[in-house]
N, C-alpha and C positions, 0 to 999 in steps of 0.2 A: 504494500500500500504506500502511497504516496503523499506525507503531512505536509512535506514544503518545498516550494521549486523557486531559485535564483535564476536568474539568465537574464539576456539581452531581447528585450521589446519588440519581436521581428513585425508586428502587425496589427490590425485590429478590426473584429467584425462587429455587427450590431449589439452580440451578447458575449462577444470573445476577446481574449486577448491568443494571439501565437506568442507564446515565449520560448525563444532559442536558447537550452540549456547544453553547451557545447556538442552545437550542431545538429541536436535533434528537436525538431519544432513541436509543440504539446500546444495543444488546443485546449485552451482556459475557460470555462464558463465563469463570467461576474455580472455582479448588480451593475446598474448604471452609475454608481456611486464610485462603485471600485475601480472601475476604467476610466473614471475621471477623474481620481486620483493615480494614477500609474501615469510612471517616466512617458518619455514621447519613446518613436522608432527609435530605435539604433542606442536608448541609454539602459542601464540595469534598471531590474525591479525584481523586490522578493515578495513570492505568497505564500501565507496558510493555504494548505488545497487542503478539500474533501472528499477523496473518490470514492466513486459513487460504480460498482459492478453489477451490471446485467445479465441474463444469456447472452444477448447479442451484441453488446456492449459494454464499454469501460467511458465514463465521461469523470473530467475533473474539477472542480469547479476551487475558484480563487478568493481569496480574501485579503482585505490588508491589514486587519487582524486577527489573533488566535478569537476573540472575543465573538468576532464575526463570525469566526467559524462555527463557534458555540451554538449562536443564537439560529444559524442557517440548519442544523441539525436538530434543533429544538425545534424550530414552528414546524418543519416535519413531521413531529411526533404528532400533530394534529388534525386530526380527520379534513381531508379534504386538501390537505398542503403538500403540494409536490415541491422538488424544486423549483420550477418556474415560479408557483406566486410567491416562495420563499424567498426566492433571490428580488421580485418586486415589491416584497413588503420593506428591505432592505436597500432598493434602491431610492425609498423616500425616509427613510427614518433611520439613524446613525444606533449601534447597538445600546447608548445611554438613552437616545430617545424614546429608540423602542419600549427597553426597562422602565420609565415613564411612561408609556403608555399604557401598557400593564398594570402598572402600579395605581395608574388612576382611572382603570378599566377604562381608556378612551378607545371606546369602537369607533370613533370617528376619525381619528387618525389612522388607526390600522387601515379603514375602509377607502382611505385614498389608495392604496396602491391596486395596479391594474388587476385586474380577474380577484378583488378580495369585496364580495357585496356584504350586507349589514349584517347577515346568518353567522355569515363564515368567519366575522372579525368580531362578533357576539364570540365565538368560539372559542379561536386563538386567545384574546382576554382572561376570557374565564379558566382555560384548561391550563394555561403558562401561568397563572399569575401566583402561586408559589412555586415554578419551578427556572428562574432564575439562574440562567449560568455564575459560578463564583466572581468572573470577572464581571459581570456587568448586576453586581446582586446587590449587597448591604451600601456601598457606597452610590453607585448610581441613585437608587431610591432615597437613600439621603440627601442628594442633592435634588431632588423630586421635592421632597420636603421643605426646602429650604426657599421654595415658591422663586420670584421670577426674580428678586430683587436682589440675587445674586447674595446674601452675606450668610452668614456662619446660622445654622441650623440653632433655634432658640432651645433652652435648656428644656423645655417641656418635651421638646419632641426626640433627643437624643437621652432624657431621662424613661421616655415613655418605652422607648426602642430598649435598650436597658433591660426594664423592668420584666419586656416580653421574654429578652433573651433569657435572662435570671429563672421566668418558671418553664424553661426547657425549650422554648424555641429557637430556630436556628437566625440566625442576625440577617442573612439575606429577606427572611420571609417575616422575622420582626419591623426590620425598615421598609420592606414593602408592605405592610398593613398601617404600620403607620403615618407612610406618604396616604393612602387610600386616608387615613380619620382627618388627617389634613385638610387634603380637598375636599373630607364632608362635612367638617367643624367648623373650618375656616383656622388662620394662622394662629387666631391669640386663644385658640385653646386649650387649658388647661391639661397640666400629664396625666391628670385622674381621668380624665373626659377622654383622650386620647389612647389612653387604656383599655378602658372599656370597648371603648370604638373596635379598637386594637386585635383583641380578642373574639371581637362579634366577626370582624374579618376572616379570622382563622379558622373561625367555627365552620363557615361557607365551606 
């Protein structure tokens, strides 16, 4: 299997990259995000890949981070999510956004990306939203939490996260219950209140 390919940029189709890894050209599947970040022709670029084996095929698909990689295999596990709308739910949403979106069950962000209608990003929501890759888990969601004004997460809501972890929950699925009491409490609410919230989350 194949976790990571470096080489040189020979090309690029509507959903591909060609990467020349000393002289043998591999056809890359990426988001529209991931190819808009990669070198131009002729510079290096390195990917997380994910291959993906068939009967009648081997396809590999690229990332420009392990993160991405994560989160590309996870909305997989979700009825109805192949790679293709995997890779376009990815094309509009950066894997912290994602984790956000999640976190604050927004089906309406997930439902911009193409072939994802209001069922199938009702779905993805609810079935991911404690399963959180490491990388994009406790800290993304805290920065969820922390609403748009950018500063340092108030003591209630890193007291509340805490509190969840303390009676046995894991701090990915703590700070993502807790970003959820956020956007339902509103910011200046208390760690008692954010608790409760906290726990009514989990129970789901």
């Amino acid at each position: 299997m194949i976790g990571k390919l470096r080489g040189v940029v020979d090309s690029f189709g509507e959903d591909f990259v060609i990467l020349d890894v000393n002289g043998v050209g591999y056809i890359v599947h990426c988001s529209s995000r991931t190819l808009q970040r990669l070198s131009r022709v002729g510079e290096l670029a390195s990917l997380a890949i994910e291959t993906q084996m068939r009967e009648d095929s081997l396809r590999l698909f690229g990332f420009s981070t392990e993160a991405d990689r994560d989160w590309f295999k996870l909305l997989q596990s979700v009825q109805g999510v192949g790679a293709k709308v995997a890779l376009a739910v990815q094309g509009i949403l950066e894997a912290s956004e994602l984790a956000a979106a999640i976190a604050f069950q927004d089906k309406a962000a997930i439902a911009r990306a193409s072939g994802v209608g209001p069922k199938l990003a009702a779905r993805i929501v609810a079935e991911l939203k404690d399963k959180a890759p490491a990388a994009g888990g406790a800290e993304v969601h805290l920065q969820a939490a922390e609403g748009a004004s950018g500063q340092a997460a108030p003591t209630a809501v890193t007291d509340a996260i805490s509190a969840l972890v303390t009676l046995g929950y894991g701090r990915p699925q703590a700070a993502a219950a807790v970003a959820a009491s956020v956007a339902a409490l509103g910011e200046g609410a208390a760690t008692a209140e954010l608790i409760r919230r906290g726990l009514k989350e989990l129970s789901q």
